[in-house]
mmCIF entry with sequence, helices, sheets and N, C-alpha, C, O atoms, coordinates in Angstrom:
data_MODEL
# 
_entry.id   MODEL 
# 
_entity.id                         1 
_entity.type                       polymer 
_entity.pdbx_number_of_molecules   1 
# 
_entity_poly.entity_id                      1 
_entity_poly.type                           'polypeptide(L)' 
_entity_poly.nstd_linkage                   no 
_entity_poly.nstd_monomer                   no 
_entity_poly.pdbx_seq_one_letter_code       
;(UNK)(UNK)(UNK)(UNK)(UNK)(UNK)(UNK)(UNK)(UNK)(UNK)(UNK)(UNK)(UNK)(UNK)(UNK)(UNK)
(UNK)(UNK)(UNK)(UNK)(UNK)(UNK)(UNK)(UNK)(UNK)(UNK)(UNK)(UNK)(UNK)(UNK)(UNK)(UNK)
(UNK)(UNK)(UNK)(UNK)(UNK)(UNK)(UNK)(UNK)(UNK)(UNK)(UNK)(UNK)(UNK)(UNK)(UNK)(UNK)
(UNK)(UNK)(UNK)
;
_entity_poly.pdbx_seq_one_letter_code_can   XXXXXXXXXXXXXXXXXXXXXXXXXXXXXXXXXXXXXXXXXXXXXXXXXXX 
_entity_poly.pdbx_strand_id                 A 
# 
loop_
_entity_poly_seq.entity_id 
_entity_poly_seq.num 
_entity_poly_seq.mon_id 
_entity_poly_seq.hetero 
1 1  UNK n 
1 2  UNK n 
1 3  UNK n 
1 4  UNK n 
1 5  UNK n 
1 6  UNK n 
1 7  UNK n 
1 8  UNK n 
1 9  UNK n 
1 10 UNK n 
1 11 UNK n 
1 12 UNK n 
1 13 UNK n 
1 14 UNK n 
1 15 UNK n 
1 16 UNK n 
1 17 UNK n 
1 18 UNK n 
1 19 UNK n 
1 20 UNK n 
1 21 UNK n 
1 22 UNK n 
1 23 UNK n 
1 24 UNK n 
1 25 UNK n 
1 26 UNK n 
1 27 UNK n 
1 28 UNK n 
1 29 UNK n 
1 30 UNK n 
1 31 UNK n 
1 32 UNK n 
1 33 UNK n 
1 34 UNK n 
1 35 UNK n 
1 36 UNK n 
1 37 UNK n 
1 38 UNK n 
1 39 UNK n 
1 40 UNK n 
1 41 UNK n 
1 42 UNK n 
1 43 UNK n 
1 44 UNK n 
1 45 UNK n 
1 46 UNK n 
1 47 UNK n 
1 48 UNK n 
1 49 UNK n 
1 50 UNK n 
1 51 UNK n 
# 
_struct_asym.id          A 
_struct_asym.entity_id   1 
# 
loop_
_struct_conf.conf_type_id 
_struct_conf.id 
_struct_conf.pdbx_PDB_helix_id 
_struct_conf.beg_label_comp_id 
_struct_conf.beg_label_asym_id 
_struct_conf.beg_label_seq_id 
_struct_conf.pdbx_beg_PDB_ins_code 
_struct_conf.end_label_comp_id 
_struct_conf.end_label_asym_id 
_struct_conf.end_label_seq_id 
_struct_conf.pdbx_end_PDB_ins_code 
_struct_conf.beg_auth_comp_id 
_struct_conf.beg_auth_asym_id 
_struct_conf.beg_auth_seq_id 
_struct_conf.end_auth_comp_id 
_struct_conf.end_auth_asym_id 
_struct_conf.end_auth_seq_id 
_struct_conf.pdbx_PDB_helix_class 
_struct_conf.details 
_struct_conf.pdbx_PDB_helix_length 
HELX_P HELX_P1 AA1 UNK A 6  ? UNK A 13 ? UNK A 6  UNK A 13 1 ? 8  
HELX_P HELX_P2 AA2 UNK A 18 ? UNK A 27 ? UNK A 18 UNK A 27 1 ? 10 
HELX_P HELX_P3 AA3 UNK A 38 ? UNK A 49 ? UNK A 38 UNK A 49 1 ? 12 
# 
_struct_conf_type.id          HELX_P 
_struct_conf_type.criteria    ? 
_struct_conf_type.reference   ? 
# 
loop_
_atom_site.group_PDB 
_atom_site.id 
_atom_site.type_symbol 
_atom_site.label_atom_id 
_atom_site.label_alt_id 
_atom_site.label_comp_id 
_atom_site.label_asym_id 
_atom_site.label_entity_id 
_atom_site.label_seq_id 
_atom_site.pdbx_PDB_ins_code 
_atom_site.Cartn_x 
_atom_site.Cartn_y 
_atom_site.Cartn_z 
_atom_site.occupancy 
_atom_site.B_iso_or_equiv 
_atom_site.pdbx_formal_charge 
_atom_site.auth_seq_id 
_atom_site.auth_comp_id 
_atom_site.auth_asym_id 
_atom_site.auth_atom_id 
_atom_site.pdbx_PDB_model_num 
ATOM 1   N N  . UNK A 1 1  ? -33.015 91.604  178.529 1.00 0.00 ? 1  UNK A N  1 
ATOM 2   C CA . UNK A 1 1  ? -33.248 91.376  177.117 1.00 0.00 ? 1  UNK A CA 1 
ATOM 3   C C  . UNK A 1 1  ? -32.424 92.389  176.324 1.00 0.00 ? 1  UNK A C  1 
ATOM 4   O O  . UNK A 1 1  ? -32.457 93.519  176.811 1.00 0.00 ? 1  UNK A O  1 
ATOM 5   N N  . UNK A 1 2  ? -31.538 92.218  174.982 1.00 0.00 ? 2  UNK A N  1 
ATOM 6   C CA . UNK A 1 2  ? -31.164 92.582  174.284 1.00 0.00 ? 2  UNK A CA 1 
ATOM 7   C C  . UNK A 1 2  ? -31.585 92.818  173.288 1.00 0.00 ? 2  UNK A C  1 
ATOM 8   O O  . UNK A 1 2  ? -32.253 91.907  172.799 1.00 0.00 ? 2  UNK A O  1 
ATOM 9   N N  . UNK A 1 3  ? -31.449 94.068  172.479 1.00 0.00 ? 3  UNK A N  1 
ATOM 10  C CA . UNK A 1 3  ? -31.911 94.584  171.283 1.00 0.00 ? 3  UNK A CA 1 
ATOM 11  C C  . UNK A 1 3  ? -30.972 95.247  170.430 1.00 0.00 ? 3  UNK A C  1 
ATOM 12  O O  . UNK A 1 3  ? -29.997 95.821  170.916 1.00 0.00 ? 3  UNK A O  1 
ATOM 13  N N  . UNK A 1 4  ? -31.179 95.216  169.232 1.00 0.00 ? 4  UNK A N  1 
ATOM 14  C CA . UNK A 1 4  ? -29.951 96.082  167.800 1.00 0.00 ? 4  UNK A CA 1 
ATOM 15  C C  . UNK A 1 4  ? -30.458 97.332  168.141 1.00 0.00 ? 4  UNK A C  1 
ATOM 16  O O  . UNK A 1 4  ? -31.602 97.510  168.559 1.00 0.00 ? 4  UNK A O  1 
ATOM 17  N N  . UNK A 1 5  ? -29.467 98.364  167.936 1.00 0.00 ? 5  UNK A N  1 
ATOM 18  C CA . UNK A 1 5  ? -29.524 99.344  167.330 1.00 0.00 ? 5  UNK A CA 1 
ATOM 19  C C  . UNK A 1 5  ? -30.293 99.536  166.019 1.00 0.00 ? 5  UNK A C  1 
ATOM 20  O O  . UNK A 1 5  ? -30.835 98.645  165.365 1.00 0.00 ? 5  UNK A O  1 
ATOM 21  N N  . UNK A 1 6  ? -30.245 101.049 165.699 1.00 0.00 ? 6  UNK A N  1 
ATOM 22  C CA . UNK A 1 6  ? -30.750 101.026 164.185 1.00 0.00 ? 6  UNK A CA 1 
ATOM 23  C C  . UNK A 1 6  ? -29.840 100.380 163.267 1.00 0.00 ? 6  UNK A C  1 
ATOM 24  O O  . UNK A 1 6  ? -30.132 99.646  162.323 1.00 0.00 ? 6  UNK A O  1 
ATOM 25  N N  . UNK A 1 7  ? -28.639 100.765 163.687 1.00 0.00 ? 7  UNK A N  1 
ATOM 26  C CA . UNK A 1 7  ? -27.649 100.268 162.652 1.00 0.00 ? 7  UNK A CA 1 
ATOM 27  C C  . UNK A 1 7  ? -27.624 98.911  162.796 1.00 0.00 ? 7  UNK A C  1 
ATOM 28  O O  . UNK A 1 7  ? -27.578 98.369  161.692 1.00 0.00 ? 7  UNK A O  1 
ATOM 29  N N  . UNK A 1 8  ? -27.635 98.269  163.559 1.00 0.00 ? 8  UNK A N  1 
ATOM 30  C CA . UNK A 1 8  ? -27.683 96.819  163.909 1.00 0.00 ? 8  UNK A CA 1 
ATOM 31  C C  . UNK A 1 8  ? -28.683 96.157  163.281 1.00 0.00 ? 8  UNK A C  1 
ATOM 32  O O  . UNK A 1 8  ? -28.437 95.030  162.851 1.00 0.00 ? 8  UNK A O  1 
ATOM 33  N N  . UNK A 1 9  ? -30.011 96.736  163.107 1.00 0.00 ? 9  UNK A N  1 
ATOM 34  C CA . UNK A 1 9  ? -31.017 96.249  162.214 1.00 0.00 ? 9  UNK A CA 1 
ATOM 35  C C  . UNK A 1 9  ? -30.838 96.159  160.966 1.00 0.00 ? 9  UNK A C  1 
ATOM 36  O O  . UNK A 1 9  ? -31.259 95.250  160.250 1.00 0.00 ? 9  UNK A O  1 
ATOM 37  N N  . UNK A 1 10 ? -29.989 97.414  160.520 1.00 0.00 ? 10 UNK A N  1 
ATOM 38  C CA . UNK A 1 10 ? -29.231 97.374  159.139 1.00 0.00 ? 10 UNK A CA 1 
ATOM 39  C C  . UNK A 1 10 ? -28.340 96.648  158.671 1.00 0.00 ? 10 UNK A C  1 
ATOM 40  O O  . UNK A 1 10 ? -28.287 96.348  157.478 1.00 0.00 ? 10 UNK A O  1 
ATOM 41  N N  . UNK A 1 11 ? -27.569 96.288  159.493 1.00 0.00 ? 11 UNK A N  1 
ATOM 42  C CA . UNK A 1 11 ? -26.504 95.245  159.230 1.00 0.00 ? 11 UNK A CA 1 
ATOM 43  C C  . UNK A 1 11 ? -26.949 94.305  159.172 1.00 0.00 ? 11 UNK A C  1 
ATOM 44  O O  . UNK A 1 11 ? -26.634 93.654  158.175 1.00 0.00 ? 11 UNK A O  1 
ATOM 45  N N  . UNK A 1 12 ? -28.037 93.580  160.272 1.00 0.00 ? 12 UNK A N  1 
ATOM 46  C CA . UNK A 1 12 ? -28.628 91.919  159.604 1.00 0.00 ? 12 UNK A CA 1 
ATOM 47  C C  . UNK A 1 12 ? -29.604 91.862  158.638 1.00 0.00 ? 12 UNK A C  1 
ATOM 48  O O  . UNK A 1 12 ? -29.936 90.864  157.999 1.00 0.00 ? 12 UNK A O  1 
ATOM 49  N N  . UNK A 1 13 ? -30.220 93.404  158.531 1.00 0.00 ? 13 UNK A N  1 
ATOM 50  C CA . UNK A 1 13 ? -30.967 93.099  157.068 1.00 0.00 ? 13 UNK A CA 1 
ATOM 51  C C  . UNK A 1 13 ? -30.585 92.504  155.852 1.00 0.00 ? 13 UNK A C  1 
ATOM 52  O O  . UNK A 1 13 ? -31.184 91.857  154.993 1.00 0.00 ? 13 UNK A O  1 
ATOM 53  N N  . UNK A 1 14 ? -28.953 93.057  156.071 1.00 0.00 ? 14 UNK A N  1 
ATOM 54  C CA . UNK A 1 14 ? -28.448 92.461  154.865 1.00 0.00 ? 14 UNK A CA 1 
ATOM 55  C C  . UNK A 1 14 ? -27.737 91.314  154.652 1.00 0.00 ? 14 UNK A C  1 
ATOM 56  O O  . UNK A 1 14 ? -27.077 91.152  153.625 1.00 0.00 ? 14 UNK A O  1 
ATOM 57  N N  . UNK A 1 15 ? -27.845 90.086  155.972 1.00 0.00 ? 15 UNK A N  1 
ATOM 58  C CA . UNK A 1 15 ? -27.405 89.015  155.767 1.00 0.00 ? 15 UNK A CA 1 
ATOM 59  C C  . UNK A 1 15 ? -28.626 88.398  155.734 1.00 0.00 ? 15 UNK A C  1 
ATOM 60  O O  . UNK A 1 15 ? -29.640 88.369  156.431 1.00 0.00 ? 15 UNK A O  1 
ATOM 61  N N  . UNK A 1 16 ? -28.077 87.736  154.339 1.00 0.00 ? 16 UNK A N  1 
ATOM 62  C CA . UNK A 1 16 ? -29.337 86.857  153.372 1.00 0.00 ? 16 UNK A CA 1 
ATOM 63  C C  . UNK A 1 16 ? -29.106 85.215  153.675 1.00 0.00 ? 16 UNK A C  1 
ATOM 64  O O  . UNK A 1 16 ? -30.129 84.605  153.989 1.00 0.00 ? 16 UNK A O  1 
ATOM 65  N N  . UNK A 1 17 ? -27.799 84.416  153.605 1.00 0.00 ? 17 UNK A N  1 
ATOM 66  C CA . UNK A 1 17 ? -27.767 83.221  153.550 1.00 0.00 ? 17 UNK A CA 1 
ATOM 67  C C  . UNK A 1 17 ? -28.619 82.371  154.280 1.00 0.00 ? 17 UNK A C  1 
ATOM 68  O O  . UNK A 1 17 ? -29.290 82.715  155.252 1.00 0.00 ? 17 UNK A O  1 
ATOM 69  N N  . UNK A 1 18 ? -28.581 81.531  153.904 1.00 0.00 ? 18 UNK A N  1 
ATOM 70  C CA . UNK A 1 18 ? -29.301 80.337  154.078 1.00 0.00 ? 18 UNK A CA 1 
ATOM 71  C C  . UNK A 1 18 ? -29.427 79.804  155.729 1.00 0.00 ? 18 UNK A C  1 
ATOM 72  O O  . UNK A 1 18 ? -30.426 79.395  156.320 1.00 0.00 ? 18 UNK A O  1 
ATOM 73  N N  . UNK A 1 19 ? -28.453 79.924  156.073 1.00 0.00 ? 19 UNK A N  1 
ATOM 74  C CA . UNK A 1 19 ? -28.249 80.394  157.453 1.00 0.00 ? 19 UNK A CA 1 
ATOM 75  C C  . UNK A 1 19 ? -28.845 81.018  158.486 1.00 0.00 ? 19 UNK A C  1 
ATOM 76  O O  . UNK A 1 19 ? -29.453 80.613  159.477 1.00 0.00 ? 19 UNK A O  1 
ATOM 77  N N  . UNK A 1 20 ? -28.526 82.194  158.024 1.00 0.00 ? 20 UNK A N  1 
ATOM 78  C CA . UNK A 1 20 ? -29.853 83.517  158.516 1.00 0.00 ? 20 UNK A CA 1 
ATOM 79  C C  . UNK A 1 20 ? -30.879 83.537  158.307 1.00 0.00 ? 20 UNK A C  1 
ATOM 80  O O  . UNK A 1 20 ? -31.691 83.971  159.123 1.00 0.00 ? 20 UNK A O  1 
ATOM 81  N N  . UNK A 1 21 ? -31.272 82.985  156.911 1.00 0.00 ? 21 UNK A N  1 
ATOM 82  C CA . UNK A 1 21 ? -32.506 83.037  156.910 1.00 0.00 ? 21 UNK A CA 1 
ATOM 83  C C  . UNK A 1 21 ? -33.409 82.393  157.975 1.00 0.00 ? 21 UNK A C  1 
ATOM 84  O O  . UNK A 1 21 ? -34.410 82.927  158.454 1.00 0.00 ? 21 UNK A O  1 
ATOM 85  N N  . UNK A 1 22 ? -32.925 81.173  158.285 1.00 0.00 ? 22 UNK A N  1 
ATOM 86  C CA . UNK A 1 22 ? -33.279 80.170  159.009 1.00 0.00 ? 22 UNK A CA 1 
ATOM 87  C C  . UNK A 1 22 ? -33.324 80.882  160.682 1.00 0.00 ? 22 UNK A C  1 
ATOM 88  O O  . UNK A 1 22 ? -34.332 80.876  161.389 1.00 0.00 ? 22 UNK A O  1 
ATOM 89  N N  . UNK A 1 23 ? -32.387 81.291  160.957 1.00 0.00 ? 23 UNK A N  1 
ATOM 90  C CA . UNK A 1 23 ? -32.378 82.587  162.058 1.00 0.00 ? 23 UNK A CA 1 
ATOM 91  C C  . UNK A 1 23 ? -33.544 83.291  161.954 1.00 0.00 ? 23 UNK A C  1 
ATOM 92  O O  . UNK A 1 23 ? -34.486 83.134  162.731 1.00 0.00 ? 23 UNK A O  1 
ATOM 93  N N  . UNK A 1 24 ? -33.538 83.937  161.184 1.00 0.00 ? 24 UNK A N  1 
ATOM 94  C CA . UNK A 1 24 ? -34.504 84.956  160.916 1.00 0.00 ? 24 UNK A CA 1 
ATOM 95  C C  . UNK A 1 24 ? -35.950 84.183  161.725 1.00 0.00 ? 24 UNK A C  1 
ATOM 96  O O  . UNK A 1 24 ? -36.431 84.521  162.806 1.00 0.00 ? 24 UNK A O  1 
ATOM 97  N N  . UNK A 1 25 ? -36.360 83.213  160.931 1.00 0.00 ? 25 UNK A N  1 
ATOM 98  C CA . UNK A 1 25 ? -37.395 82.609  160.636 1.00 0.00 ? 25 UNK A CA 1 
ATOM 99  C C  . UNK A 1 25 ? -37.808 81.965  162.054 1.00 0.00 ? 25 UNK A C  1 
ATOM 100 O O  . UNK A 1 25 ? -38.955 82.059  162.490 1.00 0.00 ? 25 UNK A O  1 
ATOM 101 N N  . UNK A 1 26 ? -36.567 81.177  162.862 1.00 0.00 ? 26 UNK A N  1 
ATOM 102 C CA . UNK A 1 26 ? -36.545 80.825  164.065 1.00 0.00 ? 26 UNK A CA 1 
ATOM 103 C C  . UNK A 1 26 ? -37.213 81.858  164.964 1.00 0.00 ? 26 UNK A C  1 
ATOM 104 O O  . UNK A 1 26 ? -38.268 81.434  165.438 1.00 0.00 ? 26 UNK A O  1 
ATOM 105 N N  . UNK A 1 27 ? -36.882 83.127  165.337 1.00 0.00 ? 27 UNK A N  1 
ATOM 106 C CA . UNK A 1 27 ? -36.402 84.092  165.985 1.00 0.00 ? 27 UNK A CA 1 
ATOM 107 C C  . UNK A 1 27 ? -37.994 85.013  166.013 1.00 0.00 ? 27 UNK A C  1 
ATOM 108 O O  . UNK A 1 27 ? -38.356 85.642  167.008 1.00 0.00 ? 27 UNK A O  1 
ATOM 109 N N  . UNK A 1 28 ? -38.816 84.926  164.705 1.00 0.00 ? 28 UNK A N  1 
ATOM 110 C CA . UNK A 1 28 ? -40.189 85.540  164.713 1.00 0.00 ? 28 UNK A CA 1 
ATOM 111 C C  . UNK A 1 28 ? -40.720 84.431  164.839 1.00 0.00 ? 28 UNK A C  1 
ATOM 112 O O  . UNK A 1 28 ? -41.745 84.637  164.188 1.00 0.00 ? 28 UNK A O  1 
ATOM 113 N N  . UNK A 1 29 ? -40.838 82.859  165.371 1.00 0.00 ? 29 UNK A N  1 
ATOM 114 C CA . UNK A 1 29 ? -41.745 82.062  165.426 1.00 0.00 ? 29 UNK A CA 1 
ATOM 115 C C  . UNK A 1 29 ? -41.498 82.578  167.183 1.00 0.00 ? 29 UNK A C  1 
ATOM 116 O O  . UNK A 1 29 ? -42.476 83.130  167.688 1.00 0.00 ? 29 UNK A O  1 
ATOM 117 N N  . UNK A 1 30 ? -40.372 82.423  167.983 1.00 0.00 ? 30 UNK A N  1 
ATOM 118 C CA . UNK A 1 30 ? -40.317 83.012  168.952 1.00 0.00 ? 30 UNK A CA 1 
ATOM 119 C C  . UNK A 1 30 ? -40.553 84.303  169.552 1.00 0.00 ? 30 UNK A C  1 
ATOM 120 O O  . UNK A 1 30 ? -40.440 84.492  170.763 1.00 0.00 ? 30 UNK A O  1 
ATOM 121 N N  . UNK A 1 31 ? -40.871 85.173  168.739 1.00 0.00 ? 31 UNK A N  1 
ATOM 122 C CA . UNK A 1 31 ? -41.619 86.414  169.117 1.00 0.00 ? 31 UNK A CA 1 
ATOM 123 C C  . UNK A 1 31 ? -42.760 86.516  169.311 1.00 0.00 ? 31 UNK A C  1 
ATOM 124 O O  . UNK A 1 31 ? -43.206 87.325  170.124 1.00 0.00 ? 31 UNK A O  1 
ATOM 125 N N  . UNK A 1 32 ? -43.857 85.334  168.270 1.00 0.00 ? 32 UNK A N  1 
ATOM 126 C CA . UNK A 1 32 ? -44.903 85.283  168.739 1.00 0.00 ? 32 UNK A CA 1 
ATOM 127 C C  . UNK A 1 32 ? -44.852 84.346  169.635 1.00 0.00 ? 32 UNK A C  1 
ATOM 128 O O  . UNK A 1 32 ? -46.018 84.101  169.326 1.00 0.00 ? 32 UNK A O  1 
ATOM 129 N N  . UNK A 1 33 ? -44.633 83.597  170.434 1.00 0.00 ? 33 UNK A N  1 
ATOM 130 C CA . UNK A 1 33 ? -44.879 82.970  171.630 1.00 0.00 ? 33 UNK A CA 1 
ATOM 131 C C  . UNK A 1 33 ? -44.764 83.858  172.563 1.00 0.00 ? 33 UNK A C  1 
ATOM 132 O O  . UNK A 1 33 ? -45.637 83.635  173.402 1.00 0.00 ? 33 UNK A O  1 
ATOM 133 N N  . UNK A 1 34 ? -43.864 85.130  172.961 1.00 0.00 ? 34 UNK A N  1 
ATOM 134 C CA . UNK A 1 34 ? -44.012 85.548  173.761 1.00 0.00 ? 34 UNK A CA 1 
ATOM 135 C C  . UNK A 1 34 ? -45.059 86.096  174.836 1.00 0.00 ? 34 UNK A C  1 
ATOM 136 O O  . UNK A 1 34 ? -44.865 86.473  175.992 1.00 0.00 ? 34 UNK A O  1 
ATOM 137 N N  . UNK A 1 35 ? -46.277 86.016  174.054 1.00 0.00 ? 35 UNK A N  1 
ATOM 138 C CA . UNK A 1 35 ? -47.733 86.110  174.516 1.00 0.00 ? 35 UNK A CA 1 
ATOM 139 C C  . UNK A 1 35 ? -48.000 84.989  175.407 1.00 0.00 ? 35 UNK A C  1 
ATOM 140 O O  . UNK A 1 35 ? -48.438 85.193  176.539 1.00 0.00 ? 35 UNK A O  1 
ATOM 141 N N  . UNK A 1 36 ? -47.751 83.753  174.942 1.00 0.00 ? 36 UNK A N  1 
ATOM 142 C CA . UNK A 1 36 ? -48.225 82.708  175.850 1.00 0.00 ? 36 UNK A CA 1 
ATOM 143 C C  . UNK A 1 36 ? -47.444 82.413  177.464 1.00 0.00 ? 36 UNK A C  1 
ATOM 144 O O  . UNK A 1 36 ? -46.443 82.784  178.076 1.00 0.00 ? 36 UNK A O  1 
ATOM 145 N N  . UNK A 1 37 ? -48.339 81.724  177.611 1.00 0.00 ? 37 UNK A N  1 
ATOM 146 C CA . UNK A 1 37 ? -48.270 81.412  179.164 1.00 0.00 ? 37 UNK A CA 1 
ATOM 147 C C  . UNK A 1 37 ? -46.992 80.292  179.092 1.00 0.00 ? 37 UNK A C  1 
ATOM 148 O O  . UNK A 1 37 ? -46.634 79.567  178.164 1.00 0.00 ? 37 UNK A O  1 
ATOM 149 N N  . UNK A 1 38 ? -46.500 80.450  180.361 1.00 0.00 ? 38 UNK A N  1 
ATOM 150 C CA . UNK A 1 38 ? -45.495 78.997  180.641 1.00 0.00 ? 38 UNK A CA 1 
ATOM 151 C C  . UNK A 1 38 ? -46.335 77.808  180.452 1.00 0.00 ? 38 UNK A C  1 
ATOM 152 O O  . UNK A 1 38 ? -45.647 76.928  179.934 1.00 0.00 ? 38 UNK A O  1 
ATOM 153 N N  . UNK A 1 39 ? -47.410 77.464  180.637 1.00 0.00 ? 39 UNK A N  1 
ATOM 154 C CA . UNK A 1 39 ? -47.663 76.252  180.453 1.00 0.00 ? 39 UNK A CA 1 
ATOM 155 C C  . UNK A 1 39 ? -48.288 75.829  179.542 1.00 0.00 ? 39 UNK A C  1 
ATOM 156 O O  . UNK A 1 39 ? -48.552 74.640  179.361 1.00 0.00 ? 39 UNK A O  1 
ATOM 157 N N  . UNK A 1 40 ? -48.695 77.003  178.654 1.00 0.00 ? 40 UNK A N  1 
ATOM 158 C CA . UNK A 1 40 ? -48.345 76.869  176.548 1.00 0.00 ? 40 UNK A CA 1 
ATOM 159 C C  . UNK A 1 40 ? -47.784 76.434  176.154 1.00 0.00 ? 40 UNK A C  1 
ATOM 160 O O  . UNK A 1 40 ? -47.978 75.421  175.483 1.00 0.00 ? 40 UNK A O  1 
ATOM 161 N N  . UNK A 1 41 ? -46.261 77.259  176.476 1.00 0.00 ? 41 UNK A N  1 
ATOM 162 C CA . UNK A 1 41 ? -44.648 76.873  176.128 1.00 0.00 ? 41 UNK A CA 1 
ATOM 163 C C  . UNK A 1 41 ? -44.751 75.836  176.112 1.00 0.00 ? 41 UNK A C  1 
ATOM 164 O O  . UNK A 1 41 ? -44.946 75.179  175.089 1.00 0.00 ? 41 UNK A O  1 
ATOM 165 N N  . UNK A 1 42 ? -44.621 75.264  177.566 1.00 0.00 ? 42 UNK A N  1 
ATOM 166 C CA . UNK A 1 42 ? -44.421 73.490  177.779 1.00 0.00 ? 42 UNK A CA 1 
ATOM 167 C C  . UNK A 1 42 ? -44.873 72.536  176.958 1.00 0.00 ? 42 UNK A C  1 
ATOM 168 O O  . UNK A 1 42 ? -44.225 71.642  176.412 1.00 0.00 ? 42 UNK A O  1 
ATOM 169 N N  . UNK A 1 43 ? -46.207 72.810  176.888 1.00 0.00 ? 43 UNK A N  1 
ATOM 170 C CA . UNK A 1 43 ? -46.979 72.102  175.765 1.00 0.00 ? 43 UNK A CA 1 
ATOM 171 C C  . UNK A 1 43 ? -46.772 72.026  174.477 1.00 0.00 ? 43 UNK A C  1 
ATOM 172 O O  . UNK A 1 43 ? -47.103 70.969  173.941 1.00 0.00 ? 43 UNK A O  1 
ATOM 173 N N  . UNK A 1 44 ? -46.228 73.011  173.701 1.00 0.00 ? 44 UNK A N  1 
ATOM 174 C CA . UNK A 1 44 ? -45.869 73.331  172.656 1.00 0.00 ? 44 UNK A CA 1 
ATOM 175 C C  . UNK A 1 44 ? -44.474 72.137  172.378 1.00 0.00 ? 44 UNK A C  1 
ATOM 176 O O  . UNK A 1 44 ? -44.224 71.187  171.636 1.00 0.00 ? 44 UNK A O  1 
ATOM 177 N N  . UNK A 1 45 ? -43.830 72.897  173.485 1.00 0.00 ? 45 UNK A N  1 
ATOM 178 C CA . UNK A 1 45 ? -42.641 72.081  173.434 1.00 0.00 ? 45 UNK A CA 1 
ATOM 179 C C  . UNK A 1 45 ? -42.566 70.513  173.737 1.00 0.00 ? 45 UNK A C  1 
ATOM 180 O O  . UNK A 1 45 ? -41.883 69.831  172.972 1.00 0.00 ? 45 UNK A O  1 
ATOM 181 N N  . UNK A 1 46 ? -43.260 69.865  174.863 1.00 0.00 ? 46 UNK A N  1 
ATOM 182 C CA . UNK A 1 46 ? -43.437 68.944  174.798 1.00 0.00 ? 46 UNK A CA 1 
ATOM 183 C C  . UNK A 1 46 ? -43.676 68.101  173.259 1.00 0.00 ? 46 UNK A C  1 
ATOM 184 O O  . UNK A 1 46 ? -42.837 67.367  172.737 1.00 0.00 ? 46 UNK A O  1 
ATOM 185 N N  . UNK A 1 47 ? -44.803 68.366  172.806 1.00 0.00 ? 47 UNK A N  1 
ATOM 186 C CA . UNK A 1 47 ? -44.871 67.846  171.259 1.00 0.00 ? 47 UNK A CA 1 
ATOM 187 C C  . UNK A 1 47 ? -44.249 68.241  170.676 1.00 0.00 ? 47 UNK A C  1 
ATOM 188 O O  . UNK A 1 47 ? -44.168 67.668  169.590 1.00 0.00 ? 47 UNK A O  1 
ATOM 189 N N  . UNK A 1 48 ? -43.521 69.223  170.835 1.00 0.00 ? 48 UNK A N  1 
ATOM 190 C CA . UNK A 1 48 ? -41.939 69.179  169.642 1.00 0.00 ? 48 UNK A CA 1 
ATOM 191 C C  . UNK A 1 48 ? -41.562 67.829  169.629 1.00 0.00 ? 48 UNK A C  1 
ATOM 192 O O  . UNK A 1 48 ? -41.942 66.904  168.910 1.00 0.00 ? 48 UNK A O  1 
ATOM 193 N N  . UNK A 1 49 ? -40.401 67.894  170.941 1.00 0.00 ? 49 UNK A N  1 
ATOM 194 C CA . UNK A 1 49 ? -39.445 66.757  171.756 1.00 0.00 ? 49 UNK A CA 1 
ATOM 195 C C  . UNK A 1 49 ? -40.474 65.850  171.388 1.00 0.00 ? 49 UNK A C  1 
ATOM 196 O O  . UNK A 1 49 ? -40.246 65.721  170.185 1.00 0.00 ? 49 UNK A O  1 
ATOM 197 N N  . UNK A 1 50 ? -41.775 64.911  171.724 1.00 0.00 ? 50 UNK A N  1 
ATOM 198 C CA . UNK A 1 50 ? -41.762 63.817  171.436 1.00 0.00 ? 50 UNK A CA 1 
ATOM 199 C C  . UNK A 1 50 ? -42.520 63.149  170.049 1.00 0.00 ? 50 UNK A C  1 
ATOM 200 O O  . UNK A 1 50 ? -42.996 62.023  169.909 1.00 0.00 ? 50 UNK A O  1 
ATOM 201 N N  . UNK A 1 51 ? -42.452 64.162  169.190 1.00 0.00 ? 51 UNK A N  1 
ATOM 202 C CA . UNK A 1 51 ? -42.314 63.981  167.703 1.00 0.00 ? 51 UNK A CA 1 
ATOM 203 C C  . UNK A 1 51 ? -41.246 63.368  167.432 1.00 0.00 ? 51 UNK A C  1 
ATOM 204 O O  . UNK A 1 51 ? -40.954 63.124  166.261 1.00 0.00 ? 51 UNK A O  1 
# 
């Protein structure tokens, strides 16, 4: 697993676009999953995909 630096935290703090944001936003819905079990995930994901 990979992680920023301090400075690295600083530098994407300050990318705002519309883009990133969406990053951003992606990226802490995936941080909290990290708690769950693989066969959470699946589930989760399953009803993504067949939405």
């Amino acid at each position: 697993m990979l992680s920023l630096t301090a400075n690295g935290d600083h530098v994407v703090e300050k990318l705002s676009s519309e883009y990133f944001q969406r990053i951003k936003y992606l990226l802490s819905f995936l941080e909290q999953s990290k708690s769950d079990t693989t066969s959470a995930l699946q589930k989760q994901l399953n009803s993504t995909f067949s939405s």
